[in-house]
C-alpha positions, 0 to 999 in steps of 0.5 A, a space after each residue: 328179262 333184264 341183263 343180269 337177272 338169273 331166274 330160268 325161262 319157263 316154257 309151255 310147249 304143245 307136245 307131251 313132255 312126258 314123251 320127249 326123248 331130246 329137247 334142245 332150245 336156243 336163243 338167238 340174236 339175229 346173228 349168233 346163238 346167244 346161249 344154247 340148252 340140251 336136254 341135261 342141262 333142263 328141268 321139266 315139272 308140270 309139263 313145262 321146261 325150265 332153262 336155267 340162266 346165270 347172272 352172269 350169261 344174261 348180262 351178257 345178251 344183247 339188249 333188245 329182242 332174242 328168238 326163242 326156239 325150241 325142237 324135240 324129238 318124240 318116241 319115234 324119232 320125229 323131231 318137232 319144232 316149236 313156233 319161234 317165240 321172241 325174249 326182250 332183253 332190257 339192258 340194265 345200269 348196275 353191271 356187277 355180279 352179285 350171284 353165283 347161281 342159277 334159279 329153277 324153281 317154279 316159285 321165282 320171277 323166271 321168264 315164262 315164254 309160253 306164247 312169245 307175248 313180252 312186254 318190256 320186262 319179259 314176262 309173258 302170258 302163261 296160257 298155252 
């Protein structure tokens, strides 16, 4: 991922979405949250969740890498917490603002963080 880039993280997870009562998922630095989603703020289609970003919010994170964790709880109450999964973030020179809004579509370049596998650009694999 690049600072400045807008397109949602998209995330596999091993639980049945379509049981999921909440879903929280929250990047961190090492130090402090960096930008945090509950279930409202998320879209899910075809068993991913979508995480939507702003121009603005990525030019914000730190450069280099971010951990991602997501924890849900199903139908019975039993709150589950996915394996941690790390984002690079890439700084980028132009720091300007161009848009406004916030990407969550399946058919952009957003940041797929199935297995935590990035390399410098944050893309990762979309296996599960």
């Amino acid at each position: 991922m690049y600072q400045g880039s807008n397109s949602p993280l998209r995330i596999r997870i091993s639980g049945d979405v379509a049981a999921m009562t909440n879903i929280s998922v929250l990047l961190h630095d090492g130090t402090t949250d960096v930008k945090e989603w509950e279930m409202v703020d998320l879209t899910i289609e075809d068993g991913r969740i979508f995480a939507p970003l702003t121009e603005a919010e990525t030019l914000a994170f730190p450069t280099g890498n971010l951990t991602l964790e997501v924890k849900w709880s199903d139908g019975d109450g039993i709150v589950h917490i996915e394996p941690l999964r790390m984002i690079r973030v890439e700084a980028r020179l132009d720091k300007a603002v161009i848009s406004t809004m916030a990407v969550n579509e399946e058919g952009d370049n957003g940041e797929d963080s199935s297995d935590g596998n990035t390399d410098n650009t944050g893309s990762t694999d979309d296996t599960p």
